[in-house]
C-alpha positions in Angstrom: -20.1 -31.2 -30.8 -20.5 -29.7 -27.3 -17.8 -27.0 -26.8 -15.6 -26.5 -23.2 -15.1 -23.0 -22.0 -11.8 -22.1 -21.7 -10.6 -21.6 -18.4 -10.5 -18.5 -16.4 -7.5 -17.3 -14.2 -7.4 -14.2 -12.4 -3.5 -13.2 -10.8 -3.5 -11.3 -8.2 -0.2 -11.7 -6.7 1.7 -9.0 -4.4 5.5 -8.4 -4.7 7.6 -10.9 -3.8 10.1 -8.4 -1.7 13.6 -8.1 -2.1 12.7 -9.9 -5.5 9.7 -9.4 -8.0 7.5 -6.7 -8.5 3.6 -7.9 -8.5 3.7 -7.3 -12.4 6.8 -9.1 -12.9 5.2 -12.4 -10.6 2.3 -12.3 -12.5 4.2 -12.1 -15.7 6.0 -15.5 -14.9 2.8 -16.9 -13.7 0.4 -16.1 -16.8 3.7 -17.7 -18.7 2.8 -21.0 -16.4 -0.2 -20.9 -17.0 0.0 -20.5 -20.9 1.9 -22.8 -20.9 -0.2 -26.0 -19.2 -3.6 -24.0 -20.9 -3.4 -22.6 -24.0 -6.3 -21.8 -24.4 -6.8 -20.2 -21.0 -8.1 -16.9 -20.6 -5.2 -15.3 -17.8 -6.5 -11.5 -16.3 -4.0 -9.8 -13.9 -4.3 -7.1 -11.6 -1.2 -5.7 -9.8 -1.4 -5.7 -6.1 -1.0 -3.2 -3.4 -2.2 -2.4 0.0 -1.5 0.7 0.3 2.3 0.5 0.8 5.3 1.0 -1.6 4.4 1.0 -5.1 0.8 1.6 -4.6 0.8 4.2 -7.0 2.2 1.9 -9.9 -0.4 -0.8 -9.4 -3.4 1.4 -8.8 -2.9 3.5 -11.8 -2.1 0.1 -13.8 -5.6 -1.5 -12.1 -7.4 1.9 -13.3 -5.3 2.8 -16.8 -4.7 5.8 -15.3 -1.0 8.0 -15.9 1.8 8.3 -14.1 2.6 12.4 -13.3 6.2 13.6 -11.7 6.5 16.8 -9.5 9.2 18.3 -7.7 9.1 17.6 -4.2 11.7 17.3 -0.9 12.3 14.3 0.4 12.4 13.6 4.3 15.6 15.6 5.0 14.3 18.6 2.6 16.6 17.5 0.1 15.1 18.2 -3.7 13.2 15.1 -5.5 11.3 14.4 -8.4 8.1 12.5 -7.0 5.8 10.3 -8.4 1.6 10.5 -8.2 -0.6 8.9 -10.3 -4.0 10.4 -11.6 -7.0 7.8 -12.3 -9.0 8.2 -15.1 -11.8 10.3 -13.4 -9.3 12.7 -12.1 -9.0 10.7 -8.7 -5.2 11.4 -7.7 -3.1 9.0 -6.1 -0.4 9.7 -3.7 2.4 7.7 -1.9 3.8 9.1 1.2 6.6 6.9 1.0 6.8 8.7 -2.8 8.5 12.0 -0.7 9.2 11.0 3.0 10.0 7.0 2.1 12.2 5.7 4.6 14.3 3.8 1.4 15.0 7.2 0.5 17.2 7.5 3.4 20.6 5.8 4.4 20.1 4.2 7.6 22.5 6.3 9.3 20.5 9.3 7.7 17.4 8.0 10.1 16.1 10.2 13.0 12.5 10.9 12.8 13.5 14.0 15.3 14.6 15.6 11.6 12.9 13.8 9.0 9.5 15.9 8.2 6.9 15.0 6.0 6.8 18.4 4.1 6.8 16.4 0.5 3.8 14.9 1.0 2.3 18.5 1.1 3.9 19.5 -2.2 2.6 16.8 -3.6 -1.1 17.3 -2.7 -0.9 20.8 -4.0 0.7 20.0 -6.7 -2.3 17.7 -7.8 -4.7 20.4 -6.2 -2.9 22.8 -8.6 -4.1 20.8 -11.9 -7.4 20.5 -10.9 -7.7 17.5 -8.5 -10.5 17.5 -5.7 -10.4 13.6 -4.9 -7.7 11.7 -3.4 -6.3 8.6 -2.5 -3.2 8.4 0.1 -1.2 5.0 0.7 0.2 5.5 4.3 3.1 3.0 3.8 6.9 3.0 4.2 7.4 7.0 5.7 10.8 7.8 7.5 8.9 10.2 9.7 7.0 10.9 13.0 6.1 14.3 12.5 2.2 13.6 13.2 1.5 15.1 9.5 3.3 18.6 10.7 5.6 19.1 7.8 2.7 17.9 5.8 0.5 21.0 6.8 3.1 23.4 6.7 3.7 22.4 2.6 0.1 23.0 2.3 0.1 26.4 3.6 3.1 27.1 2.2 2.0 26.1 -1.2 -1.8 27.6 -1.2 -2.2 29.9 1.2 1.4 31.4 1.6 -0.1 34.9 3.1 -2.6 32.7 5.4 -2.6 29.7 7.7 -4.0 25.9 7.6 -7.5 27.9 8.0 -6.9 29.4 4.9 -6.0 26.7 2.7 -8.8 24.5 4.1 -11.7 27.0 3.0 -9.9 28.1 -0.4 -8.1 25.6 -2.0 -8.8 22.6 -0.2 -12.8 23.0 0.7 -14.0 20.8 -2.3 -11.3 18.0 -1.7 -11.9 14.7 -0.5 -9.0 12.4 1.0 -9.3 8.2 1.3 -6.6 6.8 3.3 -5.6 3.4 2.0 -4.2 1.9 5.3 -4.0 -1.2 7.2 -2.4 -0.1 10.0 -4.6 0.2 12.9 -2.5 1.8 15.6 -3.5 5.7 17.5 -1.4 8.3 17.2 0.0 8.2 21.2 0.4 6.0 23.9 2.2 2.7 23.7 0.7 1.5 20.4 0.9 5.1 19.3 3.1 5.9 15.9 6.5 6.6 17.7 6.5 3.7 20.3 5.4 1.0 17.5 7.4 2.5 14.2 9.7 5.4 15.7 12.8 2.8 16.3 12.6 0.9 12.9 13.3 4.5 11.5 15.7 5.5 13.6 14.1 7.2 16.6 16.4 5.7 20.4 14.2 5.0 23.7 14.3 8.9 24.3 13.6 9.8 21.2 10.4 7.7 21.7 9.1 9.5 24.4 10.1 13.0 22.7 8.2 12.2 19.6 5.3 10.9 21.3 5.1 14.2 23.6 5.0 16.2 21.1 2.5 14.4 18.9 0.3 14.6 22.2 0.6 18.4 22.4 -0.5 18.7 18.7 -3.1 16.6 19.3 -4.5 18.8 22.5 -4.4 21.9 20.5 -6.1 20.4 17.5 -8.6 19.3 19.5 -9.4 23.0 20.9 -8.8 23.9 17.6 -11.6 22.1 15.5 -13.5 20.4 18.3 -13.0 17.3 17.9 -10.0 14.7 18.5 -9.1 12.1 15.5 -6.1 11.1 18.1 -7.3 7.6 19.1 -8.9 6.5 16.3 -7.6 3.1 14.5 -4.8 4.5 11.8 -4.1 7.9 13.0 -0.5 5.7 14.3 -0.2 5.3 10.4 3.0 6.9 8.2 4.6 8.6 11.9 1.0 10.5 12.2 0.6 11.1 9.0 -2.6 9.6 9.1 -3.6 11.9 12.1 -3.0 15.1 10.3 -5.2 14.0 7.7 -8.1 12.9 9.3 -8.0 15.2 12.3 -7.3 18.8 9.7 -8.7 17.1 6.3 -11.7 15.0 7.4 -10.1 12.0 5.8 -11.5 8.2 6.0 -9.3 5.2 6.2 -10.1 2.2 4.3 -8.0 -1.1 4.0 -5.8 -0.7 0.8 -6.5 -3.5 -0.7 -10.0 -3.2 -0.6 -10.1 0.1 -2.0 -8.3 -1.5 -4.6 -10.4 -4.2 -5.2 -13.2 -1.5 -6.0 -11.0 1.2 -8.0 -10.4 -2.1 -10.4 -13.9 -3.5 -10.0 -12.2 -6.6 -8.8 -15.7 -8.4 -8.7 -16.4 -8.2 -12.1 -13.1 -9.6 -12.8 -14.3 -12.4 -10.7 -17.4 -13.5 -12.8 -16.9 -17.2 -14.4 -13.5 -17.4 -12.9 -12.3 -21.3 -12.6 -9.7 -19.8 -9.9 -8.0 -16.9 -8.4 -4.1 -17.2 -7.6 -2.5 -14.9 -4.9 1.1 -14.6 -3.7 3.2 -12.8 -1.5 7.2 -13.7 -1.1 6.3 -15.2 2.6 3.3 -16.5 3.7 2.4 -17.6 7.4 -0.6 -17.2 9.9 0.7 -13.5 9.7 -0.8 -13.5 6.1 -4.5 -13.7 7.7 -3.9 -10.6 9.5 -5.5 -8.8 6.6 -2.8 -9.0 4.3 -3.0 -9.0 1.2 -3.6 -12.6 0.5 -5.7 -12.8 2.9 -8.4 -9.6 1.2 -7.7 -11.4 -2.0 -10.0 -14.3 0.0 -12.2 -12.5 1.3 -13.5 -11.0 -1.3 -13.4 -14.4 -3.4 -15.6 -16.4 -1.0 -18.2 -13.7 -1.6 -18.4 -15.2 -5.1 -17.0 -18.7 -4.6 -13.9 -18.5 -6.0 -11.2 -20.8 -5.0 -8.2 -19.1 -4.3 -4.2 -20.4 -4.5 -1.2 -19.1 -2.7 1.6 -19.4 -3.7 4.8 -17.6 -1.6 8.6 -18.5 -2.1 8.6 -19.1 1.2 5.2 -21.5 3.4 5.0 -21.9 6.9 1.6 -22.5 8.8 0.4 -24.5 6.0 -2.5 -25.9 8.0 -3.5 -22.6 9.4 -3.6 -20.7 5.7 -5.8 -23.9 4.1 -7.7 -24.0 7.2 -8.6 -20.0 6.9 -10.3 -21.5 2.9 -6.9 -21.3 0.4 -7.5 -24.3 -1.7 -3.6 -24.4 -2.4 -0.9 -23.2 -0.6 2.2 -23.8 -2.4 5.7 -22.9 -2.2 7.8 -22.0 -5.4 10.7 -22.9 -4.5 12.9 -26.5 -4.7 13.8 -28.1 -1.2 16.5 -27.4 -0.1 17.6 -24.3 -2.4 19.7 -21.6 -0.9 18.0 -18.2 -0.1 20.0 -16.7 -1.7 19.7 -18.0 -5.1 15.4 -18.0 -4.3 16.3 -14.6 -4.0 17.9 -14.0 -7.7 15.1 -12.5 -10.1 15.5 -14.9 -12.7 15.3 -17.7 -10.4 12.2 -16.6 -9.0 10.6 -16.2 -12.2 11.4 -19.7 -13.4 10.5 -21.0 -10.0 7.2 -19.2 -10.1 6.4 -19.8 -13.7 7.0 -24.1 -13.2 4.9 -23.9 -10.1 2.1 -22.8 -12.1 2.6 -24.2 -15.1 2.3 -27.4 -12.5 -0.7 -26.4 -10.6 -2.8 -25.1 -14.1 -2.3 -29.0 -15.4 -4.9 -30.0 -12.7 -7.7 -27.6 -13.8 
């Protein structure tokens, strides 16, 4: 008698915000799943694109460990920071890990203060036990120092008699920096990092034009400096500058985060003899297709002809999402159900779980 192959389900499902983690949605959707196919074979890998909690999911996609180091935070106040270290010695570093904006109060915001000094400490910190290779998620910083306070922790930390010079043909000659960041905007100008992300963290109209200024002077004498200007090029605009500093003084390259994921966790081979792929986020929209995380999760599953479902507590531009190739678009939860109970944890588990459990019955 002819046997059937189980079924194949990959998650790959970013945080719903202000709710689930990625691992907890994909938790409550393997449960669906399980649940409608026994027998199914469920693989998950937790999502990130180079924002908030990139660390956590890349070192879970890679089995790598988690490390802590003492660090300051955007106001130089003492932390304990987190950076992960793959298994072929590839550290991983959140900005948002030492100069996070949620590390702040909101009326402790002014990017004229904040500095990105942490991030610094933490590189050195990894360069101190042996790390050459890097990856850096540019997501969630309270700063617009252009990578400033950055540098100075670097000198500071390995070249404390010397300057950037210094550090950058000691320490720091043999290390390599990717960049996972989505964010395409220069460091100046009016889609520069303190015009397009200086007010959300505090910065006024003047403070704008204060921050820009004096990310433009940097820039000038970089450019004298080194001989060549990383100023305009897509992402420097990332994490207040931060993304400058590092390609500018570090000869970092950006790559989108999620797709740097997708090959840290050799995402294809995950994909071979999948029946489907499911993706998430906690809204969806035509805002999704502008390279979110979703919308990589597609990308890379029409190379092998994967269908892909989203699923997103909350669906608007349904047409435009199935249109772009989702084969579902769902939304988890009930008509009519208050935010703010879509919003409770357990409800969004049980929501999520009977939305899958519903979809896996038609495989």
């Amino acid at each position: 008698m002819a046997t059937t192959e189980p079924k194949k389900v990959v998650l790959a499902i970013d945080s719903l915000k202000g709710c689930l983690s990625s691992a907890e949605a994909e938790a409550a959707a393997a449960q669906g799943i399980a649940e409608a196919l026994p027998g199914a074979i469920v693989l998950t890998m937790p999502a990130s694109d180079g924002g908030e909690g990139m660390v956590g999911a890349f070192v879970a996609a890679t089995k790598g460990r988690l490390l802590t180091a003492r660090a300051h935070d955007a106001l130089m106040r003492p932390i304990d920071a987190t950076y992960g270290l793959m298994p072929d010695g590839t550290a991983v570093v959140e900005v948002a890990e030492a100069c996070g904006l949620a590390r702040l109060a909101p009326d402790e915001r002014n990017p004229l203060r904040a500095t990105s000094y942490g991030v610094g400490e933490l590189l050195a910190e990894a360069v101190g036990q042996g790390c050459h290779r890097f990856v850096v998620g540019l997501g969630g910083s309270a700063t617009s120092d252009a990578g400033l306070g950055m540098l100075r922790a670097l000198v500071d930390r390995l070249a404390p008699q010397g300057t950037l010079d210094d550090a950058l043909s000691g320490p720091l000659a043999h290390c390599s920096f990717t960049l996972a960041c989505d964010v395409t905007n220069p460091l100046c100008g009016p889609q520069g990092a303190a015009a397009v992300f200086g007010p959300q963290k505090g910065a006024t109209p003047a403070m704008v034009r204060q921050l820009d200024e004096r990310a433009r002077r940097f820039a000038q004498i970089a450019a004298r400096h080194y001989g060549h200007d990383c100023s305009t090029l897509p992402g420097a605009g990332a994490a207040g500058g931060l993304g400058y500093a590092f390609m500018q003084c570090l000869g970092a390259k950006a790559q989108m985060g999620a797709d740097l994921l997708f090959r840290l966790a050799h995402f294809d081979e995950m994909l071979r003899g999948a029946t489907v792929v499911v993706t998430g986020e906690g809204c969806a929209d035509r805002q999704t297709l502008m390279g979110k995380f979703p919308q990589r999760v597609l990308h890379a599953c029409r190379q092998q002809g994967v269908p892909v479902w989203l699923v997103a507590g909350h669906v608007a531009d349904a047409d435009d999402l199935r249109s772009a190739g989702f084969a579902q678009v769902v939304g988890i939860n009930p008509p009519g159900q208050p935010l703010a109970e879509s919003l409770r944890p357990d409800v969004a588990r049980a929501n999520l779980t009977a939305t899958l459990r519903r979809l896996a019955q038609r495989l």
